[in-house]
Structure formats: structure tokens, C-alpha cells
N, CA, C and O atoms as a GROMACS GRO file, in nm:
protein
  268
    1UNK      N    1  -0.341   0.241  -1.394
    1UNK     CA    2  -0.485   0.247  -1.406
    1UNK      C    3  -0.545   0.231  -1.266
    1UNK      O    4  -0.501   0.131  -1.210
    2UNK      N    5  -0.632   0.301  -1.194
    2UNK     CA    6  -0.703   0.333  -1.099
    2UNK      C    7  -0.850   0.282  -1.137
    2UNK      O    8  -0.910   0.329  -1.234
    3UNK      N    9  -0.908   0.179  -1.050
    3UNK     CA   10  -1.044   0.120  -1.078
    3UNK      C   11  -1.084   0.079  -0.937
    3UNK      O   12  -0.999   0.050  -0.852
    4UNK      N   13  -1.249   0.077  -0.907
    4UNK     CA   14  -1.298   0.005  -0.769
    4UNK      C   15  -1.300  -0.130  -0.826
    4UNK      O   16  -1.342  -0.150  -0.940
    5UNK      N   17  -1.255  -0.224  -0.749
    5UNK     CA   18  -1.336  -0.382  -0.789
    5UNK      C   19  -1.384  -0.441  -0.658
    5UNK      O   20  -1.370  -0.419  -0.538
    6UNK      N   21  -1.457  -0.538  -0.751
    6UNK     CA   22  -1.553  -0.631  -0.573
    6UNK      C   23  -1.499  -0.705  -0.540
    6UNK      O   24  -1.385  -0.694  -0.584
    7UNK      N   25  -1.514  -0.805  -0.469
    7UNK     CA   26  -1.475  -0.893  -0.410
    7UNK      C   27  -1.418  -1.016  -0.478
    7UNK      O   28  -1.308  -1.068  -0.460
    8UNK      N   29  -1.539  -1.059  -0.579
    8UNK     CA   30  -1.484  -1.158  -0.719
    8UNK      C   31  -1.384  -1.134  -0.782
    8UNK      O   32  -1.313  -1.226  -0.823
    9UNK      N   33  -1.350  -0.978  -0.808
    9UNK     CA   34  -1.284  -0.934  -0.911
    9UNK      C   35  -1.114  -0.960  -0.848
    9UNK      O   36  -1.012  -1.004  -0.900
   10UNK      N   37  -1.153  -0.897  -0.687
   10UNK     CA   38  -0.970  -0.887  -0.648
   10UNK      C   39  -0.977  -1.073  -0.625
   10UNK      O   40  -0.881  -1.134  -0.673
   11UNK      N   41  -1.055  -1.133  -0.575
   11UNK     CA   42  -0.962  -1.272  -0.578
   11UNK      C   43  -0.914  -1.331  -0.696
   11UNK      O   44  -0.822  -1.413  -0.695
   12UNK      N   45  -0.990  -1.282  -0.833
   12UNK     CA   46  -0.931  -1.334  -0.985
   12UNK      C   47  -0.775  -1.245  -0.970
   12UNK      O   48  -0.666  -1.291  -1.004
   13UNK      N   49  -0.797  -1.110  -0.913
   13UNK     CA   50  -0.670  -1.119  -0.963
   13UNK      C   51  -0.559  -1.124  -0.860
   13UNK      O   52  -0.456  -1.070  -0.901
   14UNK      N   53  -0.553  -1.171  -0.748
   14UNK     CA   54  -0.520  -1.285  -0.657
   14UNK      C   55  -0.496  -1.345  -0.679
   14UNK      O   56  -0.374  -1.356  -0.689
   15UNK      N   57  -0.555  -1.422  -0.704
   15UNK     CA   58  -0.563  -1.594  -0.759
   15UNK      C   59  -0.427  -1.597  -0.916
   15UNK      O   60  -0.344  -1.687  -0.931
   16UNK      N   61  -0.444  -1.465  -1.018
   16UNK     CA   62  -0.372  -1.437  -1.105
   16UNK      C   63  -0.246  -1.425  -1.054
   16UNK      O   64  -0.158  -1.486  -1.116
   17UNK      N   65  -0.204  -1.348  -0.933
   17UNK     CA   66  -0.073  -1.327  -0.891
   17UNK      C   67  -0.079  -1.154  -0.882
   17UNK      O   68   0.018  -1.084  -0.911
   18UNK      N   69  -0.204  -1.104  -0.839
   18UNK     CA   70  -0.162  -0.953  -0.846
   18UNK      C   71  -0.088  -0.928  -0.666
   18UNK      O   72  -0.078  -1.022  -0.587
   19UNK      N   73  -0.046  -0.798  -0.635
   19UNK     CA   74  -0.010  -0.812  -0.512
   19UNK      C   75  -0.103  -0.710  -0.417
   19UNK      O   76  -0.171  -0.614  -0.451
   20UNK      N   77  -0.084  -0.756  -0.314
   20UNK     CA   78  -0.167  -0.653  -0.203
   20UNK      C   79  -0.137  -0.602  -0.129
   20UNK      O   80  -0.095  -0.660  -0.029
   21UNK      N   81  -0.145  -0.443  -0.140
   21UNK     CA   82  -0.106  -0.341  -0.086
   21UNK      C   83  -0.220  -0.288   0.026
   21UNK      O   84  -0.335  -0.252   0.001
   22UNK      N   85  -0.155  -0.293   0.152
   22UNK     CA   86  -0.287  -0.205   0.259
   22UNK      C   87  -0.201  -0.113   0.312
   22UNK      O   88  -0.099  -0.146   0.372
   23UNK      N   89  -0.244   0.033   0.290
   23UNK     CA   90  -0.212   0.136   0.287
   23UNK      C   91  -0.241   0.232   0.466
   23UNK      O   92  -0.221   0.343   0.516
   24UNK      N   93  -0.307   0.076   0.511
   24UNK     CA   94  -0.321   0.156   0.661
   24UNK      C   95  -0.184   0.149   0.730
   24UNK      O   96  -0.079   0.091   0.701
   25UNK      N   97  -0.242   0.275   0.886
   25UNK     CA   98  -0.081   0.307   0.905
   25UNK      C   99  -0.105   0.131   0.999
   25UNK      O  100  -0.185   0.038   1.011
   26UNK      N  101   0.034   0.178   1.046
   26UNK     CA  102   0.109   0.023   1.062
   26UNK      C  103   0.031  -0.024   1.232
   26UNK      O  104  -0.003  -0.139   1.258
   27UNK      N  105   0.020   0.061   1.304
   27UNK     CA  106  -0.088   0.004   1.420
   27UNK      C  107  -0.197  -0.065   1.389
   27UNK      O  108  -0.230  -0.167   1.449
   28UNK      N  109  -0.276   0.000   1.269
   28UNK     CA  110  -0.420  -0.080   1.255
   28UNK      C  111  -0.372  -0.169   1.182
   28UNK      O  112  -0.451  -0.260   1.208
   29UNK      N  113  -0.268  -0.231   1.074
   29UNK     CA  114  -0.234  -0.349   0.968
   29UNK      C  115  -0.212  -0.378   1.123
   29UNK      O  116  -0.328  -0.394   1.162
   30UNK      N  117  -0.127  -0.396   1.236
   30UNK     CA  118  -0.083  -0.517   1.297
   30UNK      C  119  -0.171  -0.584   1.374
   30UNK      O  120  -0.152  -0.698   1.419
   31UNK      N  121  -0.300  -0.493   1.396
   31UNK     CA  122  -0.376  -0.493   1.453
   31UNK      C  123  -0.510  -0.627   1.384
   31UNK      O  124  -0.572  -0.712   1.449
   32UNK      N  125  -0.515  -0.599   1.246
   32UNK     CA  126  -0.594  -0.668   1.170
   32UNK      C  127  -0.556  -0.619   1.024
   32UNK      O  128  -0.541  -0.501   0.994
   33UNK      N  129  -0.544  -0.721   0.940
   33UNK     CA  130  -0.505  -0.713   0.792
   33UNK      C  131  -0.576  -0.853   0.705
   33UNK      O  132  -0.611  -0.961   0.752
   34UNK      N  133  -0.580  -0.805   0.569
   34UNK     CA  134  -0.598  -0.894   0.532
   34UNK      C  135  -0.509  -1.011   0.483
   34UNK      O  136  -0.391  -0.978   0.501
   35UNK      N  137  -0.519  -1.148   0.422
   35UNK     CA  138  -0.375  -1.204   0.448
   35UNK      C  139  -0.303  -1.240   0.347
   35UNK      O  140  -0.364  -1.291   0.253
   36UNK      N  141  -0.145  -1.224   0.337
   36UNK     CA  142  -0.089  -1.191   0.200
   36UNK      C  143  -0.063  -1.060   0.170
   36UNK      O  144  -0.002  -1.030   0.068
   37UNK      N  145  -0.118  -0.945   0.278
   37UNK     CA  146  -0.091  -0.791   0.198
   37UNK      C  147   0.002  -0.769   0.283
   37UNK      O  148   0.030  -0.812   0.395
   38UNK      N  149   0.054  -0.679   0.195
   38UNK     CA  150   0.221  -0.615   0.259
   38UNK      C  151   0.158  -0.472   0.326
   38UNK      O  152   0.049  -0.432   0.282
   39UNK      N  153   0.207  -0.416   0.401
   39UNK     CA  154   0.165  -0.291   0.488
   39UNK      C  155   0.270  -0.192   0.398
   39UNK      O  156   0.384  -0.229   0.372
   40UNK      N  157   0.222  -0.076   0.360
   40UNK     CA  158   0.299   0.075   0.301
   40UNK      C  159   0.215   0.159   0.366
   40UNK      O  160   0.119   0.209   0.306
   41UNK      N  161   0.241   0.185   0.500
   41UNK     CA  162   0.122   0.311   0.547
   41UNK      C  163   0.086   0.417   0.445
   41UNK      O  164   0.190   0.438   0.382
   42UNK      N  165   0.023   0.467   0.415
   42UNK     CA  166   0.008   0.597   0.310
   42UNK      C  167   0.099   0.707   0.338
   42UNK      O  168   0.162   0.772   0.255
   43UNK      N  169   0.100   0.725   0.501
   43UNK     CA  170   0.197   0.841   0.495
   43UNK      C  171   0.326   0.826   0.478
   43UNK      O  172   0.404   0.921   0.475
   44UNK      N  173   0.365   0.688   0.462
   44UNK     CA  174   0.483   0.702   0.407
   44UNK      C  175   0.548   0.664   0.252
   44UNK      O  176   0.654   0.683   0.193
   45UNK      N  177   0.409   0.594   0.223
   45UNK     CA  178   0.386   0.561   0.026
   45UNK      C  179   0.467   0.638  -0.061
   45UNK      O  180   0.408   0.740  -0.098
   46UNK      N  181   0.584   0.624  -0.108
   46UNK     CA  182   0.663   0.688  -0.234
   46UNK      C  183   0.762   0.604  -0.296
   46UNK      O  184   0.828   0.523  -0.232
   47UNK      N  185   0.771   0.619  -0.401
   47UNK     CA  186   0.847   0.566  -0.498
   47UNK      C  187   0.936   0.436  -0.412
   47UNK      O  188   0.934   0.317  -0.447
   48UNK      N  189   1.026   0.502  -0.274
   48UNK     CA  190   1.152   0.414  -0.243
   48UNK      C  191   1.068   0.318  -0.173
   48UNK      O  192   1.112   0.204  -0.160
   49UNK      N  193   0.937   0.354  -0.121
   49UNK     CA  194   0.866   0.206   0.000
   49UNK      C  195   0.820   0.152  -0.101
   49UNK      O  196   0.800   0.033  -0.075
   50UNK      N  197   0.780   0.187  -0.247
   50UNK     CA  198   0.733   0.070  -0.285
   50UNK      C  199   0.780   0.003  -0.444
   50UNK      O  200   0.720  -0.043  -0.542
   51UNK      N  201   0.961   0.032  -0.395
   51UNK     CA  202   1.039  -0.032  -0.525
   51UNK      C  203   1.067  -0.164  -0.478
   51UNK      O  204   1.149  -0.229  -0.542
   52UNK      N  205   1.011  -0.216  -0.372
   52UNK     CA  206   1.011  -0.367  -0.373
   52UNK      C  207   0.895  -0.440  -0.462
   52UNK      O  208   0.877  -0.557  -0.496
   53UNK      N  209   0.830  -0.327  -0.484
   53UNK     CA  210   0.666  -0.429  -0.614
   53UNK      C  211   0.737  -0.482  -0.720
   53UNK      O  212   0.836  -0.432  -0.773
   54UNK      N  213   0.692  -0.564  -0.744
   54UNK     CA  214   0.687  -0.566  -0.913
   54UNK      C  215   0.628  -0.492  -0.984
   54UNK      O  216   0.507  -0.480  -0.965
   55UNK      N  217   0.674  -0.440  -1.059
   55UNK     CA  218   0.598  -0.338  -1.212
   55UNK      C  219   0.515  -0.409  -1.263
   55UNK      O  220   0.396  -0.383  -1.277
   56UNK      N  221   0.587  -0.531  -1.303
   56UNK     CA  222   0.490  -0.604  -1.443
   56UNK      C  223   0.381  -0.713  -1.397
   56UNK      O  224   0.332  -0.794  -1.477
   57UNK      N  225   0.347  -0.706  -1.260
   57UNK     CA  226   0.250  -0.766  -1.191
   57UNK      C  227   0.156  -0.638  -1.152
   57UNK      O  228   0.193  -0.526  -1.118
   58UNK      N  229  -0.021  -0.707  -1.174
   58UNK     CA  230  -0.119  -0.608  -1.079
   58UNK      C  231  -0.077  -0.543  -0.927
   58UNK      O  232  -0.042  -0.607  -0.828
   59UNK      N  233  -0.086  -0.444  -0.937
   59UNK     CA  234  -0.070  -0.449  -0.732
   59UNK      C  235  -0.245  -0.370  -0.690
   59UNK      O  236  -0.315  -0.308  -0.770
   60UNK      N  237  -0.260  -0.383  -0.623
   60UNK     CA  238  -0.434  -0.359  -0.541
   60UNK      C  239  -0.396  -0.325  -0.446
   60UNK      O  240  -0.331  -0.403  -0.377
   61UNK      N  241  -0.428  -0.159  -0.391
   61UNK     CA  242  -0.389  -0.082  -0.282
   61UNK      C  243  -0.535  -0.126  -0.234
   61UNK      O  244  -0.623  -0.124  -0.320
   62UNK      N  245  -0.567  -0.166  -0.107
   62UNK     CA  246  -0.662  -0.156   0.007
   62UNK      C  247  -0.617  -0.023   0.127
   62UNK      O  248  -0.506   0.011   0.168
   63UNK      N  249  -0.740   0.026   0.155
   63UNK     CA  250  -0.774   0.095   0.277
   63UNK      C  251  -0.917   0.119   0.284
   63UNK      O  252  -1.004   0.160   0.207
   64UNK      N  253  -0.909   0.066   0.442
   64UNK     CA  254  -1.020   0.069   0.556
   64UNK      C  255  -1.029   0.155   0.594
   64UNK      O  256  -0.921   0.177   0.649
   65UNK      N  257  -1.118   0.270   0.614
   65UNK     CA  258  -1.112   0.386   0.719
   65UNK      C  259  -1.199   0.370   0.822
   65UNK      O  260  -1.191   0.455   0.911
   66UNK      N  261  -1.307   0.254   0.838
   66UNK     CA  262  -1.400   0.287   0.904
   66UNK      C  263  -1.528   0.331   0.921
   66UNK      O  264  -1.610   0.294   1.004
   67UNK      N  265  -1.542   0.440   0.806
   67UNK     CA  266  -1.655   0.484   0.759
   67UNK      C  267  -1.749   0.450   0.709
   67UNK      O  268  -1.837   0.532   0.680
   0.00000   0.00000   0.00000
């Protein structure tokens, strides 16, 4: 399931145990991230970078572009 949430919403499910995914490439995560998220640049996002998730936990992809 694909949804926007605010700010309240991702720390409930934070706070629940969901995980956090930031999808920027890996210069700007080292650069500044938020804390607790694991880095999967997008261009390299597939099945094998991200069979370390858990399935049966939320995961919450973040990206910043700037815009």
C-alpha cells in the first residue's frame, strides 16, 4: 500500500516499529539523513537491496529532492 503521511502519522508508526527507508543516493544520505533510516539509493532499489526488510513490519520510503 502506497500513502502520503505527516509528520504525526510516520512517528506513530515509528514509535510502532515501522522501518525507514531514504531512497536518496548515498552522497546526500551521508551528507544529512534522518535518524534510524537505512540508505537504498533508488537507483539501486530492487528486490536483492532490500531483502534485508522485514515483510511483516511497515517500511516508509523517504525522499528529499529539494524542490
Amino acid at each position: 500500500m502506497v500513502a502520503r503521511i505527516d509528520l504525526p502519522q510516520l512517528r506513530a508508526l515509528l514509535d510502532a516499529g515501522a522501518q525507514l527507508v531514504e531512497v536518496l543516493p548515498a552522497a546526500e544520505y551521508s551528507g544529512q539523513h534522518l535518524p534510524g533510516a537505512l540508505n537504498i539509493p533508488l537507483e539501486v532499489l530492487s528486490p536483492d537491496t532490500t531483502a534485508g526488510l522485514n515483510r511483516t513490519r511497515p517500511i516508509v520510503v523517504y525522499c528529499w529532492d529539494g524542490l
